[in-house]
Backbone as CSV, one residue per row, in Angstrom:
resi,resn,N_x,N_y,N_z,CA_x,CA_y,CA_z,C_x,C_y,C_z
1,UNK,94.433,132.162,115.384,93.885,132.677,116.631,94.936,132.548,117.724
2,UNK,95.088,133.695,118.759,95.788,133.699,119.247,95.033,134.013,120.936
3,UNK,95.420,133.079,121.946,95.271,133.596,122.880,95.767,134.114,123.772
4,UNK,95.623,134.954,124.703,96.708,135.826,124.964,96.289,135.354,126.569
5,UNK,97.888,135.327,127.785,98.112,135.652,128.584,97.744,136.677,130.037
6,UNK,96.971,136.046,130.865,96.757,137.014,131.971,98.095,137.404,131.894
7,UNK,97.744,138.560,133.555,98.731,138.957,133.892,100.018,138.522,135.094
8,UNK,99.109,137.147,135.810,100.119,136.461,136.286,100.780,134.822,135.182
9,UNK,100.651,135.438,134.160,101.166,134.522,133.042,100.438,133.401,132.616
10,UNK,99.261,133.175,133.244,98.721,132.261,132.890,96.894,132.321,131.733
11,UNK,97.241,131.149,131.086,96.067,131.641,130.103,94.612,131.011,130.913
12,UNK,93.529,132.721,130.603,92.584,132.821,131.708,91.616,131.237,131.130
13,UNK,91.045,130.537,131.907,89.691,129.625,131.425,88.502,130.010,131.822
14,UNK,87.759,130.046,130.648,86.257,130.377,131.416,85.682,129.284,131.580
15,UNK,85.075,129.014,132.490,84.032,127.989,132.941,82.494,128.621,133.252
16,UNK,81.778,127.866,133.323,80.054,127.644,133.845,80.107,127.768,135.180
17,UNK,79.609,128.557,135.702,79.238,128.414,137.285,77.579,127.683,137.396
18,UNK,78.127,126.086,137.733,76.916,124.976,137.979,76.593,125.031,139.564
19,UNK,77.208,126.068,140.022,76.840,126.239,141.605,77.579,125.271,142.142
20,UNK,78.198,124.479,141.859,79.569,123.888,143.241,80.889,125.073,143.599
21,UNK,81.117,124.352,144.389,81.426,125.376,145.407,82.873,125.764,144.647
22,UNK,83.528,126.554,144.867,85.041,127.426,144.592,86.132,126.394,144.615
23,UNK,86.199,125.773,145.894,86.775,125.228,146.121,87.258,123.410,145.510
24,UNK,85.814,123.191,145.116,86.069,121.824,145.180,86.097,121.801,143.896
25,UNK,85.767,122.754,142.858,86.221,123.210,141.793,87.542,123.583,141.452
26,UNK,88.295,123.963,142.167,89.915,124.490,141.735,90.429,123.094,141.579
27,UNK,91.262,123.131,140.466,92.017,122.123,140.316,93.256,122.316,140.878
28,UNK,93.878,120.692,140.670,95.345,121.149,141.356,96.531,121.873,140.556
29,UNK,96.385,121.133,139.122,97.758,121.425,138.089,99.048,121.231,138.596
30,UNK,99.736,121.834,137.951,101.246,121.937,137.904,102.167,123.234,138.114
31,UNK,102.746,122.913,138.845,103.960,124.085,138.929,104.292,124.552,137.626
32,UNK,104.171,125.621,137.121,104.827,126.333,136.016,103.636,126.157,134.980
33,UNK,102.685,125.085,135.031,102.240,124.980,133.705,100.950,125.044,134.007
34,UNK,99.734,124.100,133.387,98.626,124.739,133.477,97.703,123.930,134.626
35,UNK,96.936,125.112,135.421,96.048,124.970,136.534,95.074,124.379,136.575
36,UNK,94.093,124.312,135.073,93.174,123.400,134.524,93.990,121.959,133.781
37,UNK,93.645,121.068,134.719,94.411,119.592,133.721,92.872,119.421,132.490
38,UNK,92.250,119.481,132.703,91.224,118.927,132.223,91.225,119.009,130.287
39,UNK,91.904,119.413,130.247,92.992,120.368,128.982,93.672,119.147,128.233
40,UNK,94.763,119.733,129.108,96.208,118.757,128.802,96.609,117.528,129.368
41,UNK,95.769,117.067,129.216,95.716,115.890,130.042,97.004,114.711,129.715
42,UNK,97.891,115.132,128.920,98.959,114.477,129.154,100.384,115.093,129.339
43,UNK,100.101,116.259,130.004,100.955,117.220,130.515,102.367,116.724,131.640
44,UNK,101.498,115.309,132.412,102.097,114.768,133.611,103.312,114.327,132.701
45,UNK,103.487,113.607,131.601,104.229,113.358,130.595,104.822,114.000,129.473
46,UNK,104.795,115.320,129.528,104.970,116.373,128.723,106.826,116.299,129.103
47,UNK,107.420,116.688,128.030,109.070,117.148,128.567,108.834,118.454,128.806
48,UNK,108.404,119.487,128.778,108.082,120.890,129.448,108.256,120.678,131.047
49,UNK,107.405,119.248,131.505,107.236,119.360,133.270,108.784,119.393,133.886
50,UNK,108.784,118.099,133.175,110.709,118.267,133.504,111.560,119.028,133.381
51,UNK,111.715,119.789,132.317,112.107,120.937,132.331,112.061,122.100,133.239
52,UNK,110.878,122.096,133.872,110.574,122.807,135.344,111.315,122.888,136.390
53,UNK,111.493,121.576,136.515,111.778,120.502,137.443,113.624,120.644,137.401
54,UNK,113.918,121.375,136.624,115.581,120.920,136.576,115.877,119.729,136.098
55,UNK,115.029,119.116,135.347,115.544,117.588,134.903,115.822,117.322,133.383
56,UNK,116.117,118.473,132.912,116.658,118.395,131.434,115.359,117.899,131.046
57,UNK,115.168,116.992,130.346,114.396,115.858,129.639,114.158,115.216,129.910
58,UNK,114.023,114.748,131.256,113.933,113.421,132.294,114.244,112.366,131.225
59,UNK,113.082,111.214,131.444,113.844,109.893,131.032,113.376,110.030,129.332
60,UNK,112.929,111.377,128.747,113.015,111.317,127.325,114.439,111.348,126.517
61,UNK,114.510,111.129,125.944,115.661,110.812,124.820,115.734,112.532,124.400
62,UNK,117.362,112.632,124.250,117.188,113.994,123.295,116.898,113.939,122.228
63,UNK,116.582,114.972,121.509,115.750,115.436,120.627,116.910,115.176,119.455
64,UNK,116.725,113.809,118.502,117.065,114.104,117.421,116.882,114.424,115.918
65,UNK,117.197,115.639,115.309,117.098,116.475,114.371,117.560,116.301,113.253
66,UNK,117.073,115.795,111.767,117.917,115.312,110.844,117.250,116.250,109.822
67,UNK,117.843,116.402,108.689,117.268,117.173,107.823,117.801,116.691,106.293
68,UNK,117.254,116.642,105.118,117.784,116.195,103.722,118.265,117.361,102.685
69,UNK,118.480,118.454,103.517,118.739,119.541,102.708,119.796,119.680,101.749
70,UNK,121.314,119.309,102.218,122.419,119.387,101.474,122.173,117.723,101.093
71,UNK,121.648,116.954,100.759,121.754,115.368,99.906,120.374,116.049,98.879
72,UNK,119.596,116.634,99.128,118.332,117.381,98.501,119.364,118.287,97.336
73,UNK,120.112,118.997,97.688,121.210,120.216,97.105,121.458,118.966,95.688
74,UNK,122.239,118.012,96.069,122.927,117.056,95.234,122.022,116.257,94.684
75,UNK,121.097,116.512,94.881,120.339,115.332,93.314,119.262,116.414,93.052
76,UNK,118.926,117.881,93.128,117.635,118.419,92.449,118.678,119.101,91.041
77,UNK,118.469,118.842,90.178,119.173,119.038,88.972,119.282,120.474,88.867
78,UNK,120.249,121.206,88.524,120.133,123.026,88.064,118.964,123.153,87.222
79,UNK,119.326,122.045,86.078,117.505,122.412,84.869,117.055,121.104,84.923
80,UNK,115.542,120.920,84.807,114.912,119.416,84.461,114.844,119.589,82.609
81,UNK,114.824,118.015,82.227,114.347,118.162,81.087,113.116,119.069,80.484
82,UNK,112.898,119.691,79.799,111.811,120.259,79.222,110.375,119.395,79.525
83,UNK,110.615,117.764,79.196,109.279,117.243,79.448,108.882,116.843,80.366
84,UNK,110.136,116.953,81.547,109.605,117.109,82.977,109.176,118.296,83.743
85,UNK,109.704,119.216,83.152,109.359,120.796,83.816,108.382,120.778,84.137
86,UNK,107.401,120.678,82.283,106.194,121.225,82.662,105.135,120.104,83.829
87,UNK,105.488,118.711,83.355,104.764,118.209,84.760,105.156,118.827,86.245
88,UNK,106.017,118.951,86.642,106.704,118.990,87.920,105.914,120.989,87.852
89,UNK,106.024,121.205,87.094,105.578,122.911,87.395,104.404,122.380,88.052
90,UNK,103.263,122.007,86.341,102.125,121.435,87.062,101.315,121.189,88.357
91,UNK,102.345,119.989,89.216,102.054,119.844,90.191,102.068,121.003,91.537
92,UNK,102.400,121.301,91.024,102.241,122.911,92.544,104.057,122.657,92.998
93,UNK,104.580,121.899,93.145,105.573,121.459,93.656,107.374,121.946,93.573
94,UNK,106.695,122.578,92.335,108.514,123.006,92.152,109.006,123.926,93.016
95,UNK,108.876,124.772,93.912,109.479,125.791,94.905,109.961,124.638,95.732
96,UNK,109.422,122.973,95.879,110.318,122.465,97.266,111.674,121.702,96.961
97,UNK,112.093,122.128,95.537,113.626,122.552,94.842,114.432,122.859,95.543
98,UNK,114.442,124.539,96.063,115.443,125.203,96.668,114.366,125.948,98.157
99,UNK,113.532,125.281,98.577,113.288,125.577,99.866,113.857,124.923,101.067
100,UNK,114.646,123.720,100.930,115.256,123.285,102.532,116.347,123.530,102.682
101,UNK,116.418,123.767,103.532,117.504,124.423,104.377,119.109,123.245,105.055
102,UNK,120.207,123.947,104.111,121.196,122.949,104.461,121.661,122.443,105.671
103,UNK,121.116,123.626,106.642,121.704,123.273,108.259,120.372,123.364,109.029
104,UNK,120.335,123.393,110.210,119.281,123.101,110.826,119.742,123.516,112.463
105,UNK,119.047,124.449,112.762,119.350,125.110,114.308,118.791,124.214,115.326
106,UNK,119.452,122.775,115.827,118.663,121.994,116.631,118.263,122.666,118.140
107,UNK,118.927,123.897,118.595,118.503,124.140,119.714,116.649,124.874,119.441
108,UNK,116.815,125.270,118.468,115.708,126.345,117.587,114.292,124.921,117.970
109,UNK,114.729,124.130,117.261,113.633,122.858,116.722,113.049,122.306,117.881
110,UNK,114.349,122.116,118.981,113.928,121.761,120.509,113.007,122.400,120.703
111,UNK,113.405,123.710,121.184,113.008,124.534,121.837,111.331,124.853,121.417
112,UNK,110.897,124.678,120.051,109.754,124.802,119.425,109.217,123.326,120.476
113,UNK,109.609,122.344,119.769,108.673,120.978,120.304,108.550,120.864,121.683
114,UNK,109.108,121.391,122.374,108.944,121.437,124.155,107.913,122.630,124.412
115,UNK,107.779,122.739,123.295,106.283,124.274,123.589,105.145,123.657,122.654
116,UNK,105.269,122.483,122.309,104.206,122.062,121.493,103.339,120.861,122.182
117,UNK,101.904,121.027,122.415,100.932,120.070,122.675,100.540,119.680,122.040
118,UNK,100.030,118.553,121.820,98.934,117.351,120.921,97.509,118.105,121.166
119,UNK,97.239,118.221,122.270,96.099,118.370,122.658,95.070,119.710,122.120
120,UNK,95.942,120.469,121.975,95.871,122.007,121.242,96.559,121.824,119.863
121,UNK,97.247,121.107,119.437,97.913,121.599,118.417,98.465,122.701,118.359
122,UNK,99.023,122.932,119.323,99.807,124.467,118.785,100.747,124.911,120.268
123,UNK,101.828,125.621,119.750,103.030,126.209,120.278,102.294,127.046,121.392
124,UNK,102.806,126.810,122.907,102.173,127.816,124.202,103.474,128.107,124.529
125,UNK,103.631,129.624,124.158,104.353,130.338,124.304,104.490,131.161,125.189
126,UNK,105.389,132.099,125.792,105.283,133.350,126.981,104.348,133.888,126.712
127,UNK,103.857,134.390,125.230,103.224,135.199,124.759,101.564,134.850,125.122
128,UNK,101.463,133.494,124.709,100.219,133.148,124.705,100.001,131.323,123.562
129,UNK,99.555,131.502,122.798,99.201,130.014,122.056,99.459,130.585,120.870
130,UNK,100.471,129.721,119.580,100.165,130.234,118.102,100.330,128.843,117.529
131,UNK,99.816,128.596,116.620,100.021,127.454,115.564,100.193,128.015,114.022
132,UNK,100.630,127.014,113.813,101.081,127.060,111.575,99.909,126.931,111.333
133,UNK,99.517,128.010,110.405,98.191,127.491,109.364,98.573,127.435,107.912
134,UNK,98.253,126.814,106.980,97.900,126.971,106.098,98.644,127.914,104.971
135,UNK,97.694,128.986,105.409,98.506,130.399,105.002,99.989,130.588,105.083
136,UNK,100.510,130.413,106.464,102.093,130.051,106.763,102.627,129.224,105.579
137,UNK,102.172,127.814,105.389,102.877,126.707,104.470,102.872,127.008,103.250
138,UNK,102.220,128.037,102.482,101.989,128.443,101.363,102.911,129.890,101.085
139,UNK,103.163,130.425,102.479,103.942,131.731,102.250,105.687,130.990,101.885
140,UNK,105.906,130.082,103.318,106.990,129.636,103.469,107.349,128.688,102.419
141,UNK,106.733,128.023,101.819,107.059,126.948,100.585,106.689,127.222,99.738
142,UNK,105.748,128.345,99.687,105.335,128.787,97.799,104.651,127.718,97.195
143,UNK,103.846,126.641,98.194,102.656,125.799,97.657,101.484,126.328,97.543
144,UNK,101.109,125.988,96.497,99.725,125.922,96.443,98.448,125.629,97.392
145,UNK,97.664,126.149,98.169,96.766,125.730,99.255,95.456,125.707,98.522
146,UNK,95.025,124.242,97.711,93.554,124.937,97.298,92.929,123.358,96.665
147,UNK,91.812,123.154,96.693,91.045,122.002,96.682,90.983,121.246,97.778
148,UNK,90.474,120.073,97.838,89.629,118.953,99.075,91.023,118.793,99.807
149,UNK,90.675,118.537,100.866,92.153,117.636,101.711,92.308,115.903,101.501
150,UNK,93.408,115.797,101.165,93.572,114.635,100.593,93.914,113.517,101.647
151,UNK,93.105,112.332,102.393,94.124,111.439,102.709,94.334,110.315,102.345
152,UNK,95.721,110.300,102.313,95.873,108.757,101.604,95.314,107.516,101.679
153,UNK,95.154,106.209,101.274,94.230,105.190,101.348,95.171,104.126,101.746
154,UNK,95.079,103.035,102.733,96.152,102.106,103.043,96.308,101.111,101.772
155,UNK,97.945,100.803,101.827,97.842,99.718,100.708,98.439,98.535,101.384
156,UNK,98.725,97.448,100.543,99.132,96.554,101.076,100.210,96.184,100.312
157,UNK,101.422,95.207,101.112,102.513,94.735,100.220,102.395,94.676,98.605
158,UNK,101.375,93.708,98.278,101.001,93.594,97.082,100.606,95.061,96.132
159,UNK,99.801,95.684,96.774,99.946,96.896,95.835,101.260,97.980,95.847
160,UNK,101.682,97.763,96.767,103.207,98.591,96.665,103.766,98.149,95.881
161,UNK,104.013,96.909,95.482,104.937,96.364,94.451,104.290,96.430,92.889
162,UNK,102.953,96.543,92.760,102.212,96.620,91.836,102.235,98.282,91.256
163,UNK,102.520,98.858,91.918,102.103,100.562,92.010,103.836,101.161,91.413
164,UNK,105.115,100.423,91.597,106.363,100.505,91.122,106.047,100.039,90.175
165,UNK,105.920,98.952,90.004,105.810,98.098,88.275,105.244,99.300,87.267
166,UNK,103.541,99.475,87.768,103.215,100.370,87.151,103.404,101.843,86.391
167,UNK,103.911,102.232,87.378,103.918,104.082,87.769,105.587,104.097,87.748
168,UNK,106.780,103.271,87.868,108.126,103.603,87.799,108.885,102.844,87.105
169,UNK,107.785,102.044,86.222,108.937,101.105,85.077,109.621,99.599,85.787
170,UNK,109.547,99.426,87.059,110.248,98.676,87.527,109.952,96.674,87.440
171,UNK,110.813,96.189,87.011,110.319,95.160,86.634,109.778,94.410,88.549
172,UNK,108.729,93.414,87.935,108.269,92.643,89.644,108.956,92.414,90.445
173,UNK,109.874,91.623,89.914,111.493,90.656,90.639,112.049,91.742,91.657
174,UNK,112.242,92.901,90.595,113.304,93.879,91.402,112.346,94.992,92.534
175,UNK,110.908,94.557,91.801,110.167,95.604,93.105,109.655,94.489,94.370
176,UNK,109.639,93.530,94.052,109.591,92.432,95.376,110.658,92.708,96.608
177,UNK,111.826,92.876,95.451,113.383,92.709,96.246,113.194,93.567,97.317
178,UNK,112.810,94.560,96.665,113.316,96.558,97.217,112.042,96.126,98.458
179,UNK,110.962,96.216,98.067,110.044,96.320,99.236,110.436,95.156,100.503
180,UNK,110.856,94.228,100.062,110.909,93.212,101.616,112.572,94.012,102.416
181,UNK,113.046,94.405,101.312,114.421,94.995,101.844,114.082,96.579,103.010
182,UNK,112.766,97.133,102.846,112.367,98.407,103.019,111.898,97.668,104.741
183,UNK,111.141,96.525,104.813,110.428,96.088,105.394,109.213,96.707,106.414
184,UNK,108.932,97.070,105.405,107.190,97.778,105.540,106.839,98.740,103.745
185,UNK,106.006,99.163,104.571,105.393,99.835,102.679,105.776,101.534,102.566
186,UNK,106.988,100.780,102.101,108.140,102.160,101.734,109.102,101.516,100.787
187,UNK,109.325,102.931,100.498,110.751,102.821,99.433,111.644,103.430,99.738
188,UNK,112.727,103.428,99.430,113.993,103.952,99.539,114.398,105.366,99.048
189,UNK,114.532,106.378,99.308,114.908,107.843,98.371,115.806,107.332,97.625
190,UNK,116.858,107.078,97.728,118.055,106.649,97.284,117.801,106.167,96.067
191,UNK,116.925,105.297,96.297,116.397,104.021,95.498,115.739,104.812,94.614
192,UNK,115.171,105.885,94.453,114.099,106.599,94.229,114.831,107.492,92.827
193,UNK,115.731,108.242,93.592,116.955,109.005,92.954,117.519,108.246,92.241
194,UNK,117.918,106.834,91.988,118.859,106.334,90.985,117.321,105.595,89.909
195,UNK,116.027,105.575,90.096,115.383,105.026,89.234,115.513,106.840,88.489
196,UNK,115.484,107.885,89.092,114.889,109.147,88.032,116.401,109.071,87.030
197,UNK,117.520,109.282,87.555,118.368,109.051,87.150,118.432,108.109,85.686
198,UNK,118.161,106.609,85.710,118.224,106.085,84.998,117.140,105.858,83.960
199,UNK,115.634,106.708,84.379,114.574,106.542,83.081,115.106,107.791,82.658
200,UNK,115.802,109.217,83.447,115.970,110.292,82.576,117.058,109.850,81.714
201,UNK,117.940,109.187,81.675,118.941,108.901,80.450,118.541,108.073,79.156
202,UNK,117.377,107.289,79.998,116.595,106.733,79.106,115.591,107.182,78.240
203,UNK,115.069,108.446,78.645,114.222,109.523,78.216,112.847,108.959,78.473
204,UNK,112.435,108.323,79.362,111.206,107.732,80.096,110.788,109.077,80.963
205,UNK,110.077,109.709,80.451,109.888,110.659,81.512,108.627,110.655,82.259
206,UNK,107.801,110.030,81.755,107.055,109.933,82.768,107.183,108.864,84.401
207,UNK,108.243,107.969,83.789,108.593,107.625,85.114,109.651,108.196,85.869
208,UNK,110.216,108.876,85.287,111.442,109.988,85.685,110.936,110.854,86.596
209,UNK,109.950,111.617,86.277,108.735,112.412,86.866,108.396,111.767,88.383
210,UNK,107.572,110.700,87.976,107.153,110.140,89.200,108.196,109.753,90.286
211,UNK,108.855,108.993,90.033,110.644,108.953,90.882,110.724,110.064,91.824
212,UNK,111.046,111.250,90.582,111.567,112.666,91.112,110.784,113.209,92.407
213,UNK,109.824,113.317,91.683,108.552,113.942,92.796,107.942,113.103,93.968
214,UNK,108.316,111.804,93.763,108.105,111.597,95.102,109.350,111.088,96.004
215,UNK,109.953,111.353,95.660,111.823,111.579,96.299,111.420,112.842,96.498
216,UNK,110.962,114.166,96.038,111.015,115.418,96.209,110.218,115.357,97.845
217,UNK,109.055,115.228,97.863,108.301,115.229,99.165,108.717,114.139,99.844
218,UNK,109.169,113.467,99.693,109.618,112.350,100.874,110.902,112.795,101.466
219,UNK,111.243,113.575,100.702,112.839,114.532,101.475,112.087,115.599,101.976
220,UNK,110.562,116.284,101.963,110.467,117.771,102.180,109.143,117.285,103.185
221,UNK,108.256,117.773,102.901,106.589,117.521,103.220,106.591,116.432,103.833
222,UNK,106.531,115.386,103.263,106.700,114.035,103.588,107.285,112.899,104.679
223,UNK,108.644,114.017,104.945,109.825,113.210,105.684,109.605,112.995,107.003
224,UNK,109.678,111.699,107.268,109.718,111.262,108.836,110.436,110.766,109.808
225,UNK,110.502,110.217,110.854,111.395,109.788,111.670,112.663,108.461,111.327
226,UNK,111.953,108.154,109.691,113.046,106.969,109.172,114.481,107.851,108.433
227,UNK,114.157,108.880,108.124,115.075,109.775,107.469,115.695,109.165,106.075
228,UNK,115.390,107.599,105.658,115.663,107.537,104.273,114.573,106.709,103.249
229,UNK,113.498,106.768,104.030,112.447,106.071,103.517,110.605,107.193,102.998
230,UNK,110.079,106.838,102.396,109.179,107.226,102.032,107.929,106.384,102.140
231,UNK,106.980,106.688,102.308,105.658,105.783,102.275,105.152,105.721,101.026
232,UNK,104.612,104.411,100.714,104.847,103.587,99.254,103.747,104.269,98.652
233,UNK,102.384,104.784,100.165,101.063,104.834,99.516,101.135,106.462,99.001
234,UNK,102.187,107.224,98.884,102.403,108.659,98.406,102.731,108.989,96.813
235,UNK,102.884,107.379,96.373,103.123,107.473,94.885,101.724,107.463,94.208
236,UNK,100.641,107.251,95.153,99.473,107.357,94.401,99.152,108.908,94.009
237,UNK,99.713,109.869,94.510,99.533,110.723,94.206,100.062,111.682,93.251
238,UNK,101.152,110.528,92.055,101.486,110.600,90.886,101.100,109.821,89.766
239,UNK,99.908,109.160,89.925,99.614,108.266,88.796,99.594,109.058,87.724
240,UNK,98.690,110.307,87.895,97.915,110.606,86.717,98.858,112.414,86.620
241,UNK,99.628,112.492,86.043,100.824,113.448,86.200,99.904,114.659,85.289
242,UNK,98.880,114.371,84.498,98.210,115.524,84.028,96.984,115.951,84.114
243,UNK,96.804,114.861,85.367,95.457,115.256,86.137,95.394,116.591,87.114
């Protein structure tokens, strides 16, 4: 859904006429941005205002942009083993192989998030308001969009280290190590990439599998502001590789 733009640029609001008066009804807003706060109510703090303002970014930090595309390039193999294919097909997942992108247009990425609200969820543009649906993430990544929405369940130290043992071969000792080294409930990609590495030579593939794929989304879907870590509770969503 898209809403579109009066003609002095601003997007129209309808309200209730409860019979107070015109006046004591107009809000104040903001120069450049929107006339109804009642909205955006954290607009006063928005980097857009500043931007108005001639103040670059005021006292926000610039915008930094990292991406796993070319380290993604160097560990997704040209072919998987045969008895990983078909899991990894399976999972809906194999297009996020060769979908990221080696470089990354940081003025592009800015320029998006300084048009993006919490409050709306979605990009307010010259044009009017648009957001990503769904449909988008499935055109652009060639995922699958279909069954319940999944959210993850919190775990605790103890099951993170229990959930490696299990699901990646890893003996206790060495999954104790890794997690206090992570310090919180994550793992390492890295770490991630040299376990697929070493059950695929071993021909362990079902923990090869699990490794892979969740190194795969923790570089793609997944990836967050740590840029080499993954959340521990995302391997639950490889237990059962033929479910």
């Amino acid at each position: 859904m898209v809403r579109r733009r009066g003609a002095d640029g601003r997007i129209p609001v309808r309200t209730l006429d409860r019979g107070a008066s015109s006046s004591a009804a107009e809000p104040t807003g903001y120069p450049g941005g929107p006339y109804d706060t009642s909205l955006l109510v954290k607009y006063e703090h928005h980097v857009a205002r500043h931007l108005w303002f001639g103040e670059e970014r005021g006292p926000k930090k610039e915008l930094k942009v990292a991406g796993h595309g070319l380290k993604l390039t160097s560990r997704v193999p040209l072919a998987l083993p045969p008895q990983m294919e078909s899991w990894v097909s399976r999972s809906g997942l194999s297009s996020l192989q060769r979908t990221s992108l080696n470089k990354i247009d940081t003025n592009l990425v800015s320029a998006f998030v300084e048009r993006w609200h919490l409050e709306t969820s979605s990009f307010h543009m010259s044009f009017g308001e648009m957001s990503i649906t769904l449909d988008d993430v499935a055109c652009l990544l060639h995922l699958p969009i279909r069954g319940i929405f999944w959210s993850p369940q919190d775990v605790t130290e103890e099951v993170v280290v229990e959930l490696v043992v299990d699901y990646l071969g890893v003996s206790q000792g060495q999954a104790q190590s890794h997690v206090r080294s992570c310090r919180g409930l994550y793992y390492k990609l890295e770490w991630l990439y040299d376990l697929f590495v070493h059950h695929r030579a071993a021909s362990s593939w079902a923990y090869a599998t699990r490794a892979y794929l969740l190194m795969l989304v923790g570089s793609t879907i997944f990836a967050d502001k740590t840029f080499t870590l993954v959340e521990a509770r995302y391997l639950l969503l490889f237990t059962d590789l033929d479910g």
